[in-house]
TIPADO-241534 format. One record per residue (C-alpha): residue number from 1; x negated, y, z. Coordinates in Angstrom, 3 decimals, padded with zeros to 6 digits. Each point is the difference from the previous one (the first is absolute). Layout:
// TIPADO-241534
num NUM	px X	py Y	pz Z
...
***
This chain:
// TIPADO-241534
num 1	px 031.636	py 055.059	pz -047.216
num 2	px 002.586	py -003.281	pz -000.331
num 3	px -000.023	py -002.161	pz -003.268
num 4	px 003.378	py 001.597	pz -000.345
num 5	px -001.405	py 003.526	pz -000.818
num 6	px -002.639	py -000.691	pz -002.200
num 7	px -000.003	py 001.333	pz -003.475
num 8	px -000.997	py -002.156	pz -002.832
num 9	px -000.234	py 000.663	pz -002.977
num 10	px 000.999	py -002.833	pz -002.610
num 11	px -002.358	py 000.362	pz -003.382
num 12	px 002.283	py -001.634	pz -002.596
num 13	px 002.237	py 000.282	pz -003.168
num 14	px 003.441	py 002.560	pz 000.825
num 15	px 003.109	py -002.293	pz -001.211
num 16	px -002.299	py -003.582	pz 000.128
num 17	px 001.616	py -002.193	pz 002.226
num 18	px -002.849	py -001.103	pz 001.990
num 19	px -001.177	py 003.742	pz 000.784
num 20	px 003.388	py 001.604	pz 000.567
num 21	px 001.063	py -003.587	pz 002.625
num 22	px -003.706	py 000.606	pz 001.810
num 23	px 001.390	py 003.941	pz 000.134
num 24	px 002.738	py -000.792	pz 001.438
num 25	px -001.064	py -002.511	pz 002.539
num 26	px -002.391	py 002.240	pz 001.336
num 27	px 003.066	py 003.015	pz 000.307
num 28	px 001.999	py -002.542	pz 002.301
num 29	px -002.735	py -000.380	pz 001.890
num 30	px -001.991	py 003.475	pz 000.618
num 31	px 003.139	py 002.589	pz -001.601
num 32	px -002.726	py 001.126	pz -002.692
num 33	px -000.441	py -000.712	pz -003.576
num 34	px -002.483	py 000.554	pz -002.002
num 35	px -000.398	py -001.544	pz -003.726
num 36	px -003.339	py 001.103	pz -001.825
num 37	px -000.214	py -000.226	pz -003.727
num 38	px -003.457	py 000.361	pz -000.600
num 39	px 000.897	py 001.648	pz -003.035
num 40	px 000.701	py 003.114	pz 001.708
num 41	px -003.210	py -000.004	pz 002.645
num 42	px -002.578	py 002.419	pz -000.393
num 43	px -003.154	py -000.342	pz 001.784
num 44	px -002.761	py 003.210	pz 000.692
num 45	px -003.412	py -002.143	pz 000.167
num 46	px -002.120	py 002.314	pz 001.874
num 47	px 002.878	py 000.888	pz 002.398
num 48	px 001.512	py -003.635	pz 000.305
num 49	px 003.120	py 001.818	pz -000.514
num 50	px 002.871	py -003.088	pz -001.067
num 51	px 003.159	py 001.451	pz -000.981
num 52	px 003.535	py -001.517	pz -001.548
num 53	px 002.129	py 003.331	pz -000.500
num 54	px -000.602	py 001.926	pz 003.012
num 55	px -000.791	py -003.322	pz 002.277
num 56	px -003.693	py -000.035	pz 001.017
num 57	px 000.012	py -003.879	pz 000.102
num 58	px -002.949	py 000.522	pz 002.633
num 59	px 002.684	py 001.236	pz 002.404
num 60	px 001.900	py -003.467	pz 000.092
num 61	px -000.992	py -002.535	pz 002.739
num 62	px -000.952	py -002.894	pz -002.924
num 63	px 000.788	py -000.985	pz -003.359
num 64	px 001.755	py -003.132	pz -001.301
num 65	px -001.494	py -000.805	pz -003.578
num 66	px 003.019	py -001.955	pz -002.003
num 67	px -000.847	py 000.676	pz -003.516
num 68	px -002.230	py 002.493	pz -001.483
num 69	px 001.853	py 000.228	pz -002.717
num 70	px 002.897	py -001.516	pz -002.151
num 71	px -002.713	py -001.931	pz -002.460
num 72	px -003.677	py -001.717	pz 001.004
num 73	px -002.466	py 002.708	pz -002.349
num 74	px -003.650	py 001.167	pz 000.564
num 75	px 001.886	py 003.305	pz 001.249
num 76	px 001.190	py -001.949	pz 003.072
num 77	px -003.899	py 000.219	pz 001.219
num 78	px 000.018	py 003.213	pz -000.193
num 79	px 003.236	py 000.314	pz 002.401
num 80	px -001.290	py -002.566	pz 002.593
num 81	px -003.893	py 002.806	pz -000.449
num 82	px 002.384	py 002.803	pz 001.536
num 83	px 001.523	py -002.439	pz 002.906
num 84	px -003.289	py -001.187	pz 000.701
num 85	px -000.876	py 003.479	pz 000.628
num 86	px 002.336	py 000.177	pz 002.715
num 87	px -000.975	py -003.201	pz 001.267
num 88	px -003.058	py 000.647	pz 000.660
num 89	px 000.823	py 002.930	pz 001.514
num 90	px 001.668	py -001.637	pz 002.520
num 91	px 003.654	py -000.230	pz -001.086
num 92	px 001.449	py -003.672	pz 000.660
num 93	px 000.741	py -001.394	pz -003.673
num 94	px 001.884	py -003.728	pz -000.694
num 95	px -002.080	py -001.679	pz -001.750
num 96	px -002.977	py 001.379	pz 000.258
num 97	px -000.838	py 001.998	pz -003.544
num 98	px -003.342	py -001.535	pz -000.054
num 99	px 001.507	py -003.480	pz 000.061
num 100	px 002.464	py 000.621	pz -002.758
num 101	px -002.126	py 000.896	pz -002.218
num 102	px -001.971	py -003.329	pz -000.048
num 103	px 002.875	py -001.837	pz -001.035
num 104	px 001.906	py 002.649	pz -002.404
num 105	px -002.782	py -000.852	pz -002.499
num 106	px 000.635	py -003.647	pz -000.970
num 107	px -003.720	py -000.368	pz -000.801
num 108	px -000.666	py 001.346	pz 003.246
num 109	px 002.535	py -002.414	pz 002.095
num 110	px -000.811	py -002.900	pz -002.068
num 111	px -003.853	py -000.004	pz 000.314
num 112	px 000.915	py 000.740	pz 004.091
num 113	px 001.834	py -003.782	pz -000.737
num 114	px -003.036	py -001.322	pz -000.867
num 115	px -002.216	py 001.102	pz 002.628
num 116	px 002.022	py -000.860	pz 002.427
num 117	px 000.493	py -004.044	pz -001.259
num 118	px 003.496	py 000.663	pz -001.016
num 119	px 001.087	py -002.272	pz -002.754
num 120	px 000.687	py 001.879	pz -003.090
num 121	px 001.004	py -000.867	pz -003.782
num 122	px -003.015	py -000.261	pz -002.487
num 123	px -000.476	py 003.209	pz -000.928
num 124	px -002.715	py 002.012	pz -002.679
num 125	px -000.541	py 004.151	pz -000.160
num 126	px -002.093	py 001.544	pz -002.594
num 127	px 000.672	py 002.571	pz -002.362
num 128	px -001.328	py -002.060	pz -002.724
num 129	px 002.491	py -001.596	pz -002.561
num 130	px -001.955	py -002.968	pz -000.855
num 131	px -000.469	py -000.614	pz 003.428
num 132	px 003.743	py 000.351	pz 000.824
num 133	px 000.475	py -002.016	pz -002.778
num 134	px -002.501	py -002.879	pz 000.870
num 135	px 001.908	py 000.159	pz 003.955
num 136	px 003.280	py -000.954	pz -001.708
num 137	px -001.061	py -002.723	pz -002.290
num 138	px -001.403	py -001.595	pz 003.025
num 139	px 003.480	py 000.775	pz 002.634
num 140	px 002.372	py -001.595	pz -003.061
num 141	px 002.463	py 002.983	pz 000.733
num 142	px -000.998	py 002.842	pz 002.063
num 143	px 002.206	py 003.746	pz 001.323
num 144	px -001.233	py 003.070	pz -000.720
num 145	px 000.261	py 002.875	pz 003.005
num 146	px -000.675	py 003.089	pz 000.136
num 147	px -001.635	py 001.516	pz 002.784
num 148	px 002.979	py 001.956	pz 001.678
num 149	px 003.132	py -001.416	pz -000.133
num 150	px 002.761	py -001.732	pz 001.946
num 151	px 002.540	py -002.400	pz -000.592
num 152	px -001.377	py -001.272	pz -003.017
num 153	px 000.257	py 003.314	pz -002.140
num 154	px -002.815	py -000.423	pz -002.710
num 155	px -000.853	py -003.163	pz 000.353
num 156	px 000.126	py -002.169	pz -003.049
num 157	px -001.240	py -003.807	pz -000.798
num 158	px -002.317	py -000.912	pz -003.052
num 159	px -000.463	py -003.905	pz -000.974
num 160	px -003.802	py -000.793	pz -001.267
num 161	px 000.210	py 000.072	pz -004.400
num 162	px -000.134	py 001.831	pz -002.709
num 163	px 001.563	py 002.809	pz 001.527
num 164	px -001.377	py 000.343	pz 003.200
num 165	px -003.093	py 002.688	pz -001.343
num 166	px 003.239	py 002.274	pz -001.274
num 167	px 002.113	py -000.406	pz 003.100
num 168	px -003.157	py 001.018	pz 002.464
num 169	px -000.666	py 003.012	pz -002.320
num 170	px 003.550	py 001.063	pz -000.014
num 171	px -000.137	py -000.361	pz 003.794
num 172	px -003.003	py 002.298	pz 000.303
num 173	px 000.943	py 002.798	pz -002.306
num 174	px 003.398	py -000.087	pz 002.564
num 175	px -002.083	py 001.951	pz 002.342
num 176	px -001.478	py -003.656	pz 001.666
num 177	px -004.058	py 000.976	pz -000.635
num 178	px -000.436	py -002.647	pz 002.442
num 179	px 001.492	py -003.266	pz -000.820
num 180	px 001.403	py -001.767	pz 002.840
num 181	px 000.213	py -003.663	pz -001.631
num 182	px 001.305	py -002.826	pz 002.664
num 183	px 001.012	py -003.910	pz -000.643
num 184	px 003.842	py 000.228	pz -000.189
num 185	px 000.282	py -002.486	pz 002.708
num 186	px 002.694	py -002.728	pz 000.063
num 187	px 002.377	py 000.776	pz 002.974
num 188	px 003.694	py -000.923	pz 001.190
num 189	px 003.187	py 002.123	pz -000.987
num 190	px -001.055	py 002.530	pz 002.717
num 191	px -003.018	py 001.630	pz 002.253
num 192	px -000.201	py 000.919	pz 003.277
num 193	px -000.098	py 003.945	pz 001.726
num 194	px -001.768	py -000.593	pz 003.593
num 195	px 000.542	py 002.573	pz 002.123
num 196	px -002.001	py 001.516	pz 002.982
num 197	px 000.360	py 003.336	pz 001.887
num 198	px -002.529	py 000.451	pz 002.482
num 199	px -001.725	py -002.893	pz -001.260
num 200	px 002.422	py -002.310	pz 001.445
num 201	px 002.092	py -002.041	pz -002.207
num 202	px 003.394	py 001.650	pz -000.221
num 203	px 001.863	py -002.849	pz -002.812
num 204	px -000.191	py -000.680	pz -003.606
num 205	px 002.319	py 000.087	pz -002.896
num 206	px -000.119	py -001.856	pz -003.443
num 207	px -000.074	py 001.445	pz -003.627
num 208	px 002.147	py -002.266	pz -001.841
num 209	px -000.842	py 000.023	pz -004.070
num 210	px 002.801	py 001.226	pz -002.416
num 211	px -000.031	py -003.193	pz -002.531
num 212	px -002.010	py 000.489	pz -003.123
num 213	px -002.298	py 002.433	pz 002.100
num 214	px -003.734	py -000.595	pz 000.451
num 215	px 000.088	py 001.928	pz 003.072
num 216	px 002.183	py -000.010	pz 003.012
num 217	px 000.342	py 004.391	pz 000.291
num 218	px 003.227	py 001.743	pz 000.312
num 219	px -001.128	py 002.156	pz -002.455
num 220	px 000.394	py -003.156	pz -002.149
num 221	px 003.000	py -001.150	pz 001.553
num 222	px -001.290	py -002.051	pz 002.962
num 223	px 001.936	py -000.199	pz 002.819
num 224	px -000.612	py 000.063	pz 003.724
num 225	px 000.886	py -002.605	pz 002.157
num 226	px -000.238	py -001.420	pz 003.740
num 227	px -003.564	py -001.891	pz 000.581
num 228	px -001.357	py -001.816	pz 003.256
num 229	px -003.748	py -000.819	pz -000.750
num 230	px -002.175	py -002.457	pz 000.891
num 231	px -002.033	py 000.903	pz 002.905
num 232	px -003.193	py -000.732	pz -002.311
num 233	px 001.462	py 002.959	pz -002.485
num 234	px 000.145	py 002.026	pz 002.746
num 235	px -003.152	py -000.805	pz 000.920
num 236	px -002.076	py 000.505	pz -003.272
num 237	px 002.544	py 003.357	pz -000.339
num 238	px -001.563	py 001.360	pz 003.551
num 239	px -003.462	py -000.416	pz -001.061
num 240	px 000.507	py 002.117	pz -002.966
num 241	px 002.026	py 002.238	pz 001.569
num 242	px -002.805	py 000.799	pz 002.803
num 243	px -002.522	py 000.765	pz -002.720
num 244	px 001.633	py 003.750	pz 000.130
num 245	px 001.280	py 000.426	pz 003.067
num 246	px 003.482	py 002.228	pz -001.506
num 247	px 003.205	py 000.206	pz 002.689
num 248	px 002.012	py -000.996	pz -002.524
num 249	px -000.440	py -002.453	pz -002.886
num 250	px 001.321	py -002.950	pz -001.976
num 251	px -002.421	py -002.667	pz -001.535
num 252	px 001.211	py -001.427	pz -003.186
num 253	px -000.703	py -004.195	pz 000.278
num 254	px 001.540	py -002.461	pz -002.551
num 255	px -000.748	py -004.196	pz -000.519
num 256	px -002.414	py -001.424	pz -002.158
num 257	px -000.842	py -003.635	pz -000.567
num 258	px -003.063	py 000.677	pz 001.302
num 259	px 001.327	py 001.899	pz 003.155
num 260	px 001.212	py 003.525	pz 000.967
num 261	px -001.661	py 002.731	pz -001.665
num 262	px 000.163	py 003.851	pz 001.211
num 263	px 000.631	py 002.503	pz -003.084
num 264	px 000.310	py 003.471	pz 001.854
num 265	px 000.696	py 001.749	pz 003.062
num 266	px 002.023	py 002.977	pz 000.014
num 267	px 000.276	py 003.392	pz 001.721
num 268	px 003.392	py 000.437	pz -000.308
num 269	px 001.874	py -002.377	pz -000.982
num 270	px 002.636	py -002.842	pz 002.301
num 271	px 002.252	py 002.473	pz 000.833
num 272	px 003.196	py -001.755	pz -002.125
num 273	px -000.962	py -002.938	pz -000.267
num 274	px -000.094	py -000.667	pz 003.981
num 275	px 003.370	py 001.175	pz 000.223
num 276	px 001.088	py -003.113	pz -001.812
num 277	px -001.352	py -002.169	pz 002.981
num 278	px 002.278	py 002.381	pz 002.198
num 279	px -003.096	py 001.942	pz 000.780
num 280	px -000.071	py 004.068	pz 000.395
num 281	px -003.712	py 000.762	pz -000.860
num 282	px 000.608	py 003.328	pz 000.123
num 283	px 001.689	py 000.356	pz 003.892
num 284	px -002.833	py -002.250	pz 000.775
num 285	px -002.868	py 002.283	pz -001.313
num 286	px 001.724	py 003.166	pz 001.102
num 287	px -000.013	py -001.998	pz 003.772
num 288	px -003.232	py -000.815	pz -000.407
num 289	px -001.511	py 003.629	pz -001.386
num 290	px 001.444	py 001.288	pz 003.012
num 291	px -001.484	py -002.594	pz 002.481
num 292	px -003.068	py 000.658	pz -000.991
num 293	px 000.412	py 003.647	pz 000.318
***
């Protein structure tokens, strides 16, 4: 069977504009389309039995993971349990469910970082407030993350005084048990998205601060913008990006006076920000998906 009959199945959000473009792509090149909220999937354990509606997804030829869901949550594990199922059953998926699931957990992805001699902010986890507390004092000005989230959502910055005990507790009692505390590091107006599919470098776009922002999200106003790296950025961003092996992923880099620093590496993320340095991520992965195939 040709690339050009295939039927894959695109795992995303239904009206998100990376998951519907992906969707598409894939229907001008094979004539089938196929967008999977996991929301609707039901999977029989003992049978292996993986159904959207009346779709057994086991019938497809492979799986294209996009998003898992609308928002990074705990329940996103779950999801990526059920496509691992069919993974390892022998159903192509892209990426990997295995792999995504070491870098949806920040804690996860960032001690990977570490490992793997990528250079990473300062950066203390404990559940203990004093401890917390004591990370702060010594950072000057730290951000608070939680676990599961994207763009930014969440995340909040505490300066070391009188206040900082109060602002980790109010953190906590969020629904942040674990307290992510890292040294709010001193960067330019913007960061960097690298992007690799297949682990080849594929281009890079900027996140450019909204003034008055501590962070450079769009979820905060940030902007995207054109970018040609350094080949050195590139080259720190590949390392990190091998440490999990995914088809598709973006590595989040920004400046520091004392060099470039790595914070995350995403899943499923690049998609719009590429296409502001005239790049279509998403008729390149679709290409690629079926290549492989």
């Amino acid at each position: 069977m040709g690339a050009e009959n295939k039927r894959v199945g695109v795992v995303g959000v239904p009206g998100g504009w990376s998951s519907e473009l992906l969707a598409d792509h894939l229907e001008r090149r094979t004539g089938f389309r196929c967008l999977i909220d996991m929301e609707r999937v039901a999977c029989d354990i003992s049978t292996g039995e993986v159904r959207c509606g009346e779709l057994r997804l086991d019938s497809l030829d492979a799986l294209l993971i996009k998003k898992a869901g609308p928002d990074y949550a705990p329940s996103l594990l779950d999801r990526l349990e059920i496509l691992r199922l069919l993974a390892e059953r022998g159903l192509p998926v892209f990426s990997d469910p295995c792999r995504i699931l070491r870098v949806l957990n920040r804690l996860s992805c960032t001690v990977t970082l570490e490992l793997g001699g990528i250079p990473i902010p300062p950066t203390c986890v404990t559940e203990d407030l004093d401890e917390a507390a004591r990370a702060v004092e010594e950072y000057g000005e730290a951000v608070l993350k939680p676990l599961y989230t994207s763009k930014g959502r969440g995340m909040r910055t505490v300066r070391a005084g009188k206040e900082t005990r109060a602002s980790l507790k109010e953190f906590q009692e969020a629904g942040n048990q674990v307290l992510y505390v890292q040294k709010l590091m001193q960067v330019p107006d913007r960061d960097l998205g690298i992007v690799f599919l297949g682990g080849e470098y594929l281009g890079t776009y900027a996140r450019v601060r909204k003034r008055g922002s501590w962070n450079t999200t769009t979820a905060n106003g940030g902007t995207y913008a054109a970018c040609r790296p350094t080949a050195e950025y590139v080259a720190l961003a590949q390392r990190a990006q091998d440490l999990f092996r995914l088809d598709f992923t973006c590595v989040d880099l920004a400046e520091t006076p004392q060099g470039p620093v790595v914070f995350e590496v995403s899943a499923f993320g690049g998609f719009r920000g590429l296409a502001t340095a005239g790049i279509d991520a998403a008729a390149a992965y679709a290409d690629y998906v079926l290549g492989e195939l």
